[in-house]
Every structure is written in C-alpha cells, then in structure tokens.
N, CA, C, O and CB atoms as a CASP TS submission, in Angstrom:
PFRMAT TS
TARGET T0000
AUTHOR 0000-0000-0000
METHOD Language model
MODEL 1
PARENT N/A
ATOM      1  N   UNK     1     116.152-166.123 174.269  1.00  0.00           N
ATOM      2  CA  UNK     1     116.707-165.725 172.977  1.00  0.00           C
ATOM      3  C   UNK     1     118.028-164.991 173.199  1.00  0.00           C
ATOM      4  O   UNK     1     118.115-164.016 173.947  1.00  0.00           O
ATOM      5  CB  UNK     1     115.704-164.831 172.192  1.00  0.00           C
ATOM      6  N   UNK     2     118.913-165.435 172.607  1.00  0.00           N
ATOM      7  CA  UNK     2     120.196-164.573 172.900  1.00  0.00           C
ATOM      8  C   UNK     2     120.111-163.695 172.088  1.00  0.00           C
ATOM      9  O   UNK     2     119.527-163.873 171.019  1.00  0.00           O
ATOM     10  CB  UNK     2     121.529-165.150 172.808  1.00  0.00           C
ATOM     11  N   UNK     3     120.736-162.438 172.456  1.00  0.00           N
ATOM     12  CA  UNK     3     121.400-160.691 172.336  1.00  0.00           C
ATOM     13  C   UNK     3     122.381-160.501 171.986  1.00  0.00           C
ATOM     14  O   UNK     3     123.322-161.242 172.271  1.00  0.00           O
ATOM     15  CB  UNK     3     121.589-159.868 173.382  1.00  0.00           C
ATOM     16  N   UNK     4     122.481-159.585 171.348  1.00  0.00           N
ATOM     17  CA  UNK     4     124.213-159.228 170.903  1.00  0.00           C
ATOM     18  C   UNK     4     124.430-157.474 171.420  1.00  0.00           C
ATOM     19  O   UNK     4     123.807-156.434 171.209  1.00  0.00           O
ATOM     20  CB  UNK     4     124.516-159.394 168.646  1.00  0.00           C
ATOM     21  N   UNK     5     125.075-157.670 171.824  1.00  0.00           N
ATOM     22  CA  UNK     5     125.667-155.937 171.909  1.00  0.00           C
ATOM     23  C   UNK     5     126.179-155.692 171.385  1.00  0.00           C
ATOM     24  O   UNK     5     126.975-156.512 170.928  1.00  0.00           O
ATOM     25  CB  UNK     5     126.268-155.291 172.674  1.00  0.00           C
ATOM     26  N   UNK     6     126.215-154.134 170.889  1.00  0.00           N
ATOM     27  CA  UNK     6     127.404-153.494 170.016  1.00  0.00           C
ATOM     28  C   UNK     6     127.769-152.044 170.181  1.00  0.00           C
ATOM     29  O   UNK     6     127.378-150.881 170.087  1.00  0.00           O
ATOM     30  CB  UNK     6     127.084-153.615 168.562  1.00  0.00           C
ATOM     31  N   UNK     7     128.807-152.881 170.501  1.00  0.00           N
ATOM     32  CA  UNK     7     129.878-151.078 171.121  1.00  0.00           C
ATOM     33  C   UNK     7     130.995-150.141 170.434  1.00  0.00           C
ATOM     34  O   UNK     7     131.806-150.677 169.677  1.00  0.00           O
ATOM     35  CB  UNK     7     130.943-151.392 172.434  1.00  0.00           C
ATOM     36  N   UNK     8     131.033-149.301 170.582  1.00  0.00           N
ATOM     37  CA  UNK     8     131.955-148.390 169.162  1.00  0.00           C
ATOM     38  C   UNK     8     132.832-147.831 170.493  1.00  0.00           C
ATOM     39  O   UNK     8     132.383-147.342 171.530  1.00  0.00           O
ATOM     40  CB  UNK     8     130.835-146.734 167.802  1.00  0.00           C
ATOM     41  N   UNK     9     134.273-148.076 170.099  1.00  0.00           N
ATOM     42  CA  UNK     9     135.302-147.165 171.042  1.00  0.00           C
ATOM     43  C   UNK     9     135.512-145.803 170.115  1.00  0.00           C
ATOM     44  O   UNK     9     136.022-145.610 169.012  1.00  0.00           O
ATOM     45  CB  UNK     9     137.014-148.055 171.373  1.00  0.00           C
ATOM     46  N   UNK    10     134.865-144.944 171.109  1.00  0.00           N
ATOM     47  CA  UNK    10     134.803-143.110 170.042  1.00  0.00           C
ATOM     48  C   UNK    10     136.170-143.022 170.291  1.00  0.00           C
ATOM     49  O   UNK    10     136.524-142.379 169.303  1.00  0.00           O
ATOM     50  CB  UNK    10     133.709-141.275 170.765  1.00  0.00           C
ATOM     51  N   UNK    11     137.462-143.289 171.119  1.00  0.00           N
ATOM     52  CA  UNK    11     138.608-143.090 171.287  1.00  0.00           C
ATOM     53  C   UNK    11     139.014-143.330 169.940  1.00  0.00           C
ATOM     54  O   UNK    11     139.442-142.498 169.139  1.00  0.00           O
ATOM     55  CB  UNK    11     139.171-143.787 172.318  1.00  0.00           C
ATOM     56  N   UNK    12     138.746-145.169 169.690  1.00  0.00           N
ATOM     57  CA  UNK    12     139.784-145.707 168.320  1.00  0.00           C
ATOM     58  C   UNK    12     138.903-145.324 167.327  1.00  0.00           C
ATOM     59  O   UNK    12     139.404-145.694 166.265  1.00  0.00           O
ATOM     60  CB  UNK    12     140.233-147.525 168.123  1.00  0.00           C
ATOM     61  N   UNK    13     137.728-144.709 167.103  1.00  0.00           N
ATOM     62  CA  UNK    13     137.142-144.117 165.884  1.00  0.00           C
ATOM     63  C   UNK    13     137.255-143.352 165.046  1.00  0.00           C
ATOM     64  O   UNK    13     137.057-142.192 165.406  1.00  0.00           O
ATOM     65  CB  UNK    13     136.495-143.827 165.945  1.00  0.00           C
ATOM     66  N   UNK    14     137.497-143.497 164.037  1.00  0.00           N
ATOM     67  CA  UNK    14     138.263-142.336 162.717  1.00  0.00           C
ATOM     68  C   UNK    14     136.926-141.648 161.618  1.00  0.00           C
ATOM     69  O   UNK    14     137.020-140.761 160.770  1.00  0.00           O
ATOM     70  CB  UNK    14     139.635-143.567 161.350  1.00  0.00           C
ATOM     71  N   UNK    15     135.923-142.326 161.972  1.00  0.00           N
ATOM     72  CA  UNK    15     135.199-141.675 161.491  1.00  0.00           C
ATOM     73  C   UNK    15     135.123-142.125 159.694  1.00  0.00           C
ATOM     74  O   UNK    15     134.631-141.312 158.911  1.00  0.00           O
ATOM     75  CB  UNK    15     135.636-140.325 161.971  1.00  0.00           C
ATOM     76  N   UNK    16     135.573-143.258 159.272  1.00  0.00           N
ATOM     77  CA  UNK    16     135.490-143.550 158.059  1.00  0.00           C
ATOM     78  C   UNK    16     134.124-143.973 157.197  1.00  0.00           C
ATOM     79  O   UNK    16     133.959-144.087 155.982  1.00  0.00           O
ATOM     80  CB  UNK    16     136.334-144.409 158.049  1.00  0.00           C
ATOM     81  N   UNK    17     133.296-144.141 158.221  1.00  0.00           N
ATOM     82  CA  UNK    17     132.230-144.028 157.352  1.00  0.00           C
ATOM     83  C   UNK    17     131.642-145.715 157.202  1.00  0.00           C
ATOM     84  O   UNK    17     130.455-146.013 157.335  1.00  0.00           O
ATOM     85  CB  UNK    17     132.806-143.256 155.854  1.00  0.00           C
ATOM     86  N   UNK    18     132.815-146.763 156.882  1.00  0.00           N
ATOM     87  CA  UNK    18     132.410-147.927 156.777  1.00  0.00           C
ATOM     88  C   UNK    18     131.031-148.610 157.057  1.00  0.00           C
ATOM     89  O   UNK    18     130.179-148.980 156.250  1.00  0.00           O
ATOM     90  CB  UNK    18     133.156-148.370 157.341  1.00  0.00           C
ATOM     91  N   UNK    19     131.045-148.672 158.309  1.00  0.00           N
ATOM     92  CA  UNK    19     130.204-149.446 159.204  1.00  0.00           C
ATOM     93  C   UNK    19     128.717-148.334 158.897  1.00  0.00           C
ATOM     94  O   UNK    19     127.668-148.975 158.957  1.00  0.00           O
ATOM     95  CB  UNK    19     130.971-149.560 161.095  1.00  0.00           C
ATOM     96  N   UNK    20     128.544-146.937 158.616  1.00  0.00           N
ATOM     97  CA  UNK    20     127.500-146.659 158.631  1.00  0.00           C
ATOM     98  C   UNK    20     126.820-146.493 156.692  1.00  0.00           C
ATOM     99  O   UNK    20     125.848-145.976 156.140  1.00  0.00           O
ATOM    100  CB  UNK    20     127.591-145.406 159.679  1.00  0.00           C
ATOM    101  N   UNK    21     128.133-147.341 156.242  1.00  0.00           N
ATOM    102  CA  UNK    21     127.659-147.231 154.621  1.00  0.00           C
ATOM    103  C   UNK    21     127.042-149.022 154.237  1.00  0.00           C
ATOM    104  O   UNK    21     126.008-149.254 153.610  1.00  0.00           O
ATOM    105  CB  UNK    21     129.439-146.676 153.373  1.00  0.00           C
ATOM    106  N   UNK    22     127.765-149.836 154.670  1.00  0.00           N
ATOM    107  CA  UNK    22     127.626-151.343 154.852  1.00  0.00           C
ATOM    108  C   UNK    22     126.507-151.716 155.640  1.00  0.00           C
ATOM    109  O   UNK    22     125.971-152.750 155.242  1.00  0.00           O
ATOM    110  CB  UNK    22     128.804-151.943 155.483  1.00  0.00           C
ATOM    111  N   UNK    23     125.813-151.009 156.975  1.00  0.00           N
ATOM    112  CA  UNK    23     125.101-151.347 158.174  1.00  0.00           C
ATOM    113  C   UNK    23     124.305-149.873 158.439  1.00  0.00           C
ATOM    114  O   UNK    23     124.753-149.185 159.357  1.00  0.00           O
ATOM    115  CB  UNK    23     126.210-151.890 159.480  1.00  0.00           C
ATOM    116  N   UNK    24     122.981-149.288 157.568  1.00  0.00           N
ATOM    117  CA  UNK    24     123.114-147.819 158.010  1.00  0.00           C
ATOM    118  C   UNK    24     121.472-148.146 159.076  1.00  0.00           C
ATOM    119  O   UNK    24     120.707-147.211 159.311  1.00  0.00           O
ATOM    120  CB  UNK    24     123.081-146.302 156.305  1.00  0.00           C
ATOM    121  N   UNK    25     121.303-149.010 159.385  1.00  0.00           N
ATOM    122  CA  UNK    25     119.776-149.715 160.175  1.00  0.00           C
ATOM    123  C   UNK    25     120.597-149.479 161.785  1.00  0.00           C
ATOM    124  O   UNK    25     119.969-149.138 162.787  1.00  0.00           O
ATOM    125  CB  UNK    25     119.235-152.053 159.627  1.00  0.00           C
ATOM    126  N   UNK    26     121.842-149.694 161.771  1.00  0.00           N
ATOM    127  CA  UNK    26     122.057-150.102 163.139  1.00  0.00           C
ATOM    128  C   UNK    26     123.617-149.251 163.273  1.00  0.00           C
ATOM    129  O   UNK    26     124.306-149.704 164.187  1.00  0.00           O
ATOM    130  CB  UNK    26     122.046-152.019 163.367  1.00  0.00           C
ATOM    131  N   UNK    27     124.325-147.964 162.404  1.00  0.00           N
ATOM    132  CA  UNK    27     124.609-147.142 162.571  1.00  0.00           C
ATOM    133  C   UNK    27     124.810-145.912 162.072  1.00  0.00           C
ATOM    134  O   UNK    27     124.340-145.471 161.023  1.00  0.00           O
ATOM    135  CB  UNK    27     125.022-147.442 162.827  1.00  0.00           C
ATOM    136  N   UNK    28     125.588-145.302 162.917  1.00  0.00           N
ATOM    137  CA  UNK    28     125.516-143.714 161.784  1.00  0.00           C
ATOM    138  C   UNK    28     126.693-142.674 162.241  1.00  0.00           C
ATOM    139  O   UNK    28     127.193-142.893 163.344  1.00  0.00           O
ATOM    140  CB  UNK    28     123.729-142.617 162.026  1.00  0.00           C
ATOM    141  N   UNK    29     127.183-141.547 161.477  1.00  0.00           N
ATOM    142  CA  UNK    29     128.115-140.749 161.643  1.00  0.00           C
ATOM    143  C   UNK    29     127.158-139.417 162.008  1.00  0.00           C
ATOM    144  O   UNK    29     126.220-138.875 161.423  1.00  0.00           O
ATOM    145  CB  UNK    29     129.122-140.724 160.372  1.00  0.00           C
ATOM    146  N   UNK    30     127.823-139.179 163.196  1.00  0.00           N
ATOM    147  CA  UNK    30     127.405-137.895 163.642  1.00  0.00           C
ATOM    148  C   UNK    30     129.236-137.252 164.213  1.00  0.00           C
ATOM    149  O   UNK    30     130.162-137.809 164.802  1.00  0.00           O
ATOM    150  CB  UNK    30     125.919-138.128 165.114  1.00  0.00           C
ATOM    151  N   UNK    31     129.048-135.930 163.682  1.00  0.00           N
ATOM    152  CA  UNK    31     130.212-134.971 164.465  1.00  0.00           C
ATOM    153  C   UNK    31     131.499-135.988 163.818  1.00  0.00           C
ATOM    154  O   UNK    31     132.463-135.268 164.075  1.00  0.00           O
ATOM    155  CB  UNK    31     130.074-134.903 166.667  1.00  0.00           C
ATOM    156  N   UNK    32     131.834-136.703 163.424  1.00  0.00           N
ATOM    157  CA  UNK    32     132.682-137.282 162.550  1.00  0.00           C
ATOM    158  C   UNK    32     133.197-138.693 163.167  1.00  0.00           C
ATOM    159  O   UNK    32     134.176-139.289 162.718  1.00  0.00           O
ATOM    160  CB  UNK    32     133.813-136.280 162.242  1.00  0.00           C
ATOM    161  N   UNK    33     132.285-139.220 164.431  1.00  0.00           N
ATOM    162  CA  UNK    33     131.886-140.375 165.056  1.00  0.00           C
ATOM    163  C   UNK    33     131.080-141.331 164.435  1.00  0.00           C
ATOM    164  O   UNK    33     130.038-140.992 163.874  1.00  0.00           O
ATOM    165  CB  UNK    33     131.328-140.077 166.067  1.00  0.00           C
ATOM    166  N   UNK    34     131.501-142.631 164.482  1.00  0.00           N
ATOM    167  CA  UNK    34     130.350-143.755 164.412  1.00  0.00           C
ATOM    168  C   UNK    34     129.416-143.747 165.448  1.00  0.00           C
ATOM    169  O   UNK    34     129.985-143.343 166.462  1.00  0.00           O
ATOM    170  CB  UNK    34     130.879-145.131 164.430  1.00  0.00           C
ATOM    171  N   UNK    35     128.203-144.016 165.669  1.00  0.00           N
ATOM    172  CA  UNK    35     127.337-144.567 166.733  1.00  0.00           C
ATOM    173  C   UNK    35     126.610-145.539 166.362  1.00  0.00           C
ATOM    174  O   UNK    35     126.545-145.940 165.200  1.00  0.00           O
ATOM    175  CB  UNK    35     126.517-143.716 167.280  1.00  0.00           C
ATOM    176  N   UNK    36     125.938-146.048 167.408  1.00  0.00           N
ATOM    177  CA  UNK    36     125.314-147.134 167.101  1.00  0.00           C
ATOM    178  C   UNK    36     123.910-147.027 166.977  1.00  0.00           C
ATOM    179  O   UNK    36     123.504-146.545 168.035  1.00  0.00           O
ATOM    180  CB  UNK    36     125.621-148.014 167.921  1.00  0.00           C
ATOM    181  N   UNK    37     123.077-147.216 166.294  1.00  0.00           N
ATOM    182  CA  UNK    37     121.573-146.760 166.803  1.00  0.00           C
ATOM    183  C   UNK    37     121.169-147.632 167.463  1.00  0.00           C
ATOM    184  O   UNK    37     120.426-147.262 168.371  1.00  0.00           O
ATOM    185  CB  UNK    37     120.502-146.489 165.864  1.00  0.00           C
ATOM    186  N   UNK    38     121.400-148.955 167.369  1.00  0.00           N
ATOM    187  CA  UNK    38     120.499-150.068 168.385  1.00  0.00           C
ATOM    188  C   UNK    38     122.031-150.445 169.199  1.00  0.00           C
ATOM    189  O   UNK    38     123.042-150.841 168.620  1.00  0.00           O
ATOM    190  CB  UNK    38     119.464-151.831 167.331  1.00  0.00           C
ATOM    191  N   UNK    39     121.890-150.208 170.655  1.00  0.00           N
ATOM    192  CA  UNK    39     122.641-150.663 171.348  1.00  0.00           C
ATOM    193  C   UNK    39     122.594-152.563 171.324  1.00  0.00           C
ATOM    194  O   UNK    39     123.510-153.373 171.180  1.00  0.00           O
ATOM    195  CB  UNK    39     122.320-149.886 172.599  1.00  0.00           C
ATOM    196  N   UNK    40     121.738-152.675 171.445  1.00  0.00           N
ATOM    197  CA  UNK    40     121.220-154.273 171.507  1.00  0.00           C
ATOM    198  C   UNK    40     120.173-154.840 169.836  1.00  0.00           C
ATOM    199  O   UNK    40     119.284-154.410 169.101  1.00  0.00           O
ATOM    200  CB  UNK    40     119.915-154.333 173.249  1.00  0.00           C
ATOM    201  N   UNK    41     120.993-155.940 169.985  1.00  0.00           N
ATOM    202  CA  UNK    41     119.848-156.835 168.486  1.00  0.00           C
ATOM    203  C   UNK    41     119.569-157.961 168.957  1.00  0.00           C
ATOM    204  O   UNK    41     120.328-158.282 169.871  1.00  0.00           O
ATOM    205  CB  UNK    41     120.577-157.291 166.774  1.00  0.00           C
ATOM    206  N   UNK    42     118.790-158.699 168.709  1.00  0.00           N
ATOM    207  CA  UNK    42     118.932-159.989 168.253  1.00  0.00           C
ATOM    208  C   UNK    42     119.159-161.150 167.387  1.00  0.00           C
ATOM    209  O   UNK    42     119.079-162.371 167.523  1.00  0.00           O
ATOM    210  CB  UNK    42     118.546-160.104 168.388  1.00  0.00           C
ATOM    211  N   UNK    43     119.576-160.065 166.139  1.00  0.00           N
ATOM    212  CA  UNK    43     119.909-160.540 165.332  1.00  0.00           C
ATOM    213  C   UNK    43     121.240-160.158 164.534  1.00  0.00           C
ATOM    214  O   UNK    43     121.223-158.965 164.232  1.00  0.00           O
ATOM    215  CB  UNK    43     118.979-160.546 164.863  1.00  0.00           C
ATOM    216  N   UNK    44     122.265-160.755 164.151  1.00  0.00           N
ATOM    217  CA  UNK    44     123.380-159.985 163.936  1.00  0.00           C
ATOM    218  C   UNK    44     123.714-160.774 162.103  1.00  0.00           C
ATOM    219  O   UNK    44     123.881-161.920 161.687  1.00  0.00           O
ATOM    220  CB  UNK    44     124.754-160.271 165.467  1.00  0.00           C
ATOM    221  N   UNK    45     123.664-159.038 161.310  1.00  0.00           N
ATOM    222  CA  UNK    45     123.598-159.749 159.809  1.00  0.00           C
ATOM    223  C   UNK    45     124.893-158.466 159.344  1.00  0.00           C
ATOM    224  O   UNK    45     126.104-158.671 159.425  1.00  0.00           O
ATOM    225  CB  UNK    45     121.545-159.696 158.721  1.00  0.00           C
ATOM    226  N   UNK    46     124.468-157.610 159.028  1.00  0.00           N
ATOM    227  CA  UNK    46     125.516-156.521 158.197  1.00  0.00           C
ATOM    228  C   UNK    46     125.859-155.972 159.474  1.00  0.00           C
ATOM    229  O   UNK    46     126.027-154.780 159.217  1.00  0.00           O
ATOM    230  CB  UNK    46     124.850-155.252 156.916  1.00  0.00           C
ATOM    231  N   UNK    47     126.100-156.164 160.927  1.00  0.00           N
ATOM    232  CA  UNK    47     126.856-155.705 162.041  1.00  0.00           C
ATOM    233  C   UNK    47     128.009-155.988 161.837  1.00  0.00           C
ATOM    234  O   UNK    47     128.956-155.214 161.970  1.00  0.00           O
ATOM    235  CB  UNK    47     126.533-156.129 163.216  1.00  0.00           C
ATOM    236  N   UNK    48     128.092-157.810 161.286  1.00  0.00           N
ATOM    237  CA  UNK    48     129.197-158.144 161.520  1.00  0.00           C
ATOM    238  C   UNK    48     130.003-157.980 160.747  1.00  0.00           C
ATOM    239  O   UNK    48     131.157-157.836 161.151  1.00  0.00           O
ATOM    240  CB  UNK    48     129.260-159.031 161.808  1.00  0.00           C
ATOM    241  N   UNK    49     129.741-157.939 159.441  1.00  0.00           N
ATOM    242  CA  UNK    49     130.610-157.358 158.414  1.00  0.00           C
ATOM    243  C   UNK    49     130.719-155.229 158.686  1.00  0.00           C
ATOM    244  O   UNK    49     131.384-154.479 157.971  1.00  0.00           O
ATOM    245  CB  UNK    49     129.679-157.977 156.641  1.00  0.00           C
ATOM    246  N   UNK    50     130.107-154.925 159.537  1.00  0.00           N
ATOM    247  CA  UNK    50     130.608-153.313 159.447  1.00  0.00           C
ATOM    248  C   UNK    50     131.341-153.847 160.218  1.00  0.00           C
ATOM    249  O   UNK    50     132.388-153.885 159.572  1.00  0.00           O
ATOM    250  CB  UNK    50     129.800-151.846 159.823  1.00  0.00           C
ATOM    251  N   UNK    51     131.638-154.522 161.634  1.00  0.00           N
ATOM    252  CA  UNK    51     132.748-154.398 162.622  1.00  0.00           C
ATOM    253  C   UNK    51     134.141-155.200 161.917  1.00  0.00           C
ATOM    254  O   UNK    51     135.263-154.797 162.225  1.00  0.00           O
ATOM    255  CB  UNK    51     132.214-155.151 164.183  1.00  0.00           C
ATOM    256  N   UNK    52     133.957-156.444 160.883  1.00  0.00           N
ATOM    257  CA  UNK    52     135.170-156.386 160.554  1.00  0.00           C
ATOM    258  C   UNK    52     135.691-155.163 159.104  1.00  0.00           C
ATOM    259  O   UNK    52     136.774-155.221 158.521  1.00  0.00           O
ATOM    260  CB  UNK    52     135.391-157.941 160.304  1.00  0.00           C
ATOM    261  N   UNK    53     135.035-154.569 158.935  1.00  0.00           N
ATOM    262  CA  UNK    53     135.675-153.978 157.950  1.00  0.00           C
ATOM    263  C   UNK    53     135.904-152.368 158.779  1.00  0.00           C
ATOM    264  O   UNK    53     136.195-151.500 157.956  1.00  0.00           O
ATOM    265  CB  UNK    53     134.705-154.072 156.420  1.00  0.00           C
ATOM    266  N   UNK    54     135.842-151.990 159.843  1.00  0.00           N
ATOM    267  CA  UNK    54     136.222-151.017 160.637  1.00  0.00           C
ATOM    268  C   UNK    54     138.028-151.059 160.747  1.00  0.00           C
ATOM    269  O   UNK    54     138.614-151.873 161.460  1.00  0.00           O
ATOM    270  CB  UNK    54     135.380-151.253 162.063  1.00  0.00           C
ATOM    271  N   UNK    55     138.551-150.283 160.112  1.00  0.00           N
ATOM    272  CA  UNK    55     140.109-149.884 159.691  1.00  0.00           C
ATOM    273  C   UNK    55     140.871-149.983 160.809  1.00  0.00           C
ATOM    274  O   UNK    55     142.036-150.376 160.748  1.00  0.00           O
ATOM    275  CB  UNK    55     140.347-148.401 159.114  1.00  0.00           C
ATOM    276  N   UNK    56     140.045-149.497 162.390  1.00  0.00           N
ATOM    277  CA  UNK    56     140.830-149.791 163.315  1.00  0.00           C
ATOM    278  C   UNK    56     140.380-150.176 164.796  1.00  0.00           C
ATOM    279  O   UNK    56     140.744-149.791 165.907  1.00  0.00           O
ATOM    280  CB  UNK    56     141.565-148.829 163.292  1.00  0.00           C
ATOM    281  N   UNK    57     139.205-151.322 164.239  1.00  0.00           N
ATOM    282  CA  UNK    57     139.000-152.458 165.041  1.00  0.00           C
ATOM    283  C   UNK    57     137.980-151.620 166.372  1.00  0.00           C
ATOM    284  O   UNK    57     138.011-151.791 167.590  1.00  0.00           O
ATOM    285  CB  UNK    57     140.707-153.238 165.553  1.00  0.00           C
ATOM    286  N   UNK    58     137.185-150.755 165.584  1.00  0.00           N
ATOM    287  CA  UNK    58     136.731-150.010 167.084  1.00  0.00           C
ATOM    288  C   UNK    58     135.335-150.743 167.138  1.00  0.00           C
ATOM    289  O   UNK    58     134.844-150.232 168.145  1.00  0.00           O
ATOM    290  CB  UNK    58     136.563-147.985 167.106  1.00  0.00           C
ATOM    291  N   UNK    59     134.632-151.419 166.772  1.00  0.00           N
ATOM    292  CA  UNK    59     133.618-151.838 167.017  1.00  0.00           C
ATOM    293  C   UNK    59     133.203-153.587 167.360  1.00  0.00           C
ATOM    294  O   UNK    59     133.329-154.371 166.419  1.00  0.00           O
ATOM    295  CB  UNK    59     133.100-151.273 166.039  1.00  0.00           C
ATOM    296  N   UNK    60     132.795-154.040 168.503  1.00  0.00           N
ATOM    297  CA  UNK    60     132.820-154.926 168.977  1.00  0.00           C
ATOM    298  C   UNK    60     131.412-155.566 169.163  1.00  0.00           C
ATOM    299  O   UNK    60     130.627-154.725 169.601  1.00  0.00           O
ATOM    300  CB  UNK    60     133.515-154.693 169.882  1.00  0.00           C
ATOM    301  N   UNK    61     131.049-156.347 169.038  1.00  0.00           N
ATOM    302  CA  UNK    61     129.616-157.412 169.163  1.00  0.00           C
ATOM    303  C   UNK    61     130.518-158.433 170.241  1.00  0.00           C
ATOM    304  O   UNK    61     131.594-159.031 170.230  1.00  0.00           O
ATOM    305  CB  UNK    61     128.908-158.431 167.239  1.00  0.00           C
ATOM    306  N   UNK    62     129.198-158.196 171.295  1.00  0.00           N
ATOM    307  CA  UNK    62     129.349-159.056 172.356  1.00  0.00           C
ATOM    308  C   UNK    62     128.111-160.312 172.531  1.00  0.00           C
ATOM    309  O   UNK    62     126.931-160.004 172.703  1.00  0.00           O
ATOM    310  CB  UNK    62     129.416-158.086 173.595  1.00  0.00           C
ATOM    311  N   UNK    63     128.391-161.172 172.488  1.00  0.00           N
ATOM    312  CA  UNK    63     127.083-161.561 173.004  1.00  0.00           C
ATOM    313  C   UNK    63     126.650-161.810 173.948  1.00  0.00           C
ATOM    314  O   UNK    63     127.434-162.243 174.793  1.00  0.00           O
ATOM    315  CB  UNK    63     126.713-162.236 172.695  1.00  0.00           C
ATOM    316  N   UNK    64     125.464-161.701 174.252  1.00  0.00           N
ATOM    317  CA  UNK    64     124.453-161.308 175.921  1.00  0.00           C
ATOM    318  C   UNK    64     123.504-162.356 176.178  1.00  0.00           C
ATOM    319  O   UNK    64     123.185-163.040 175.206  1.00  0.00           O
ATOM    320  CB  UNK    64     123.315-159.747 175.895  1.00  0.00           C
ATOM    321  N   UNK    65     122.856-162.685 177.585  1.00  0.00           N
ATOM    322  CA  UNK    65     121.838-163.362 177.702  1.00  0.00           C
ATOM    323  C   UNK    65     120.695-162.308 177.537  1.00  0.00           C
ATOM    324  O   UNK    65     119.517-162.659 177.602  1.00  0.00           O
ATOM    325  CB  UNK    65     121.884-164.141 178.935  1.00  0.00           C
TER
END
C-alpha cells in the first residue's frame, strides 16, 4: 500500500493557520507553528488542499513505499 509523508518547513512557516483550519485531523498550530499530527497517511484527502493553500509553500507530501 503506498504512504504519503508530510513535512512542514518551521523555517518557511508563518503560522497562518490555513492548513490547520482546512485539515485539523492531520494538523495543528502550536507556539505560532504548523505541525503535523500524522507524520505518515495512507490516505491523502484535505492534506492536499492544506499544502496548496499554504501562503508560502511550506508544506510538502511526499510519497513513500
């Protein structure tokens, strides 16, 4: 079954909130950071719309074996 990863650069992170208002199962704002709660899914549904609507591209889905 393929995996997806998903990684947040805390560098390019502004803390807007997006991704944990659109996707709040698989992230969240702490200290004025995105994180991720599930490093790994197998299923990728409102991930992918939080990572494109992230203002400055900090969140990435990889996919994994």
């Amino acid at each position: 079954m393929v995996k997806y990863k998903i990684e947040i650069d805390q560098e390019r992170c502004i803390g807007c909130g997006n991704c944990a208002n659109i996707c709040p199962n698989s992230f969240e704002l702490k200290e004025g950071k995105a994180f991720a709660k599930r490093k790994e899914t197998e299923n990728i549904g409102c991930e992918e719309e939080a990572a494109s609507s992230c203002p400055v591209e900090a969140i990435t889905i990889k996919k994994v074996k």
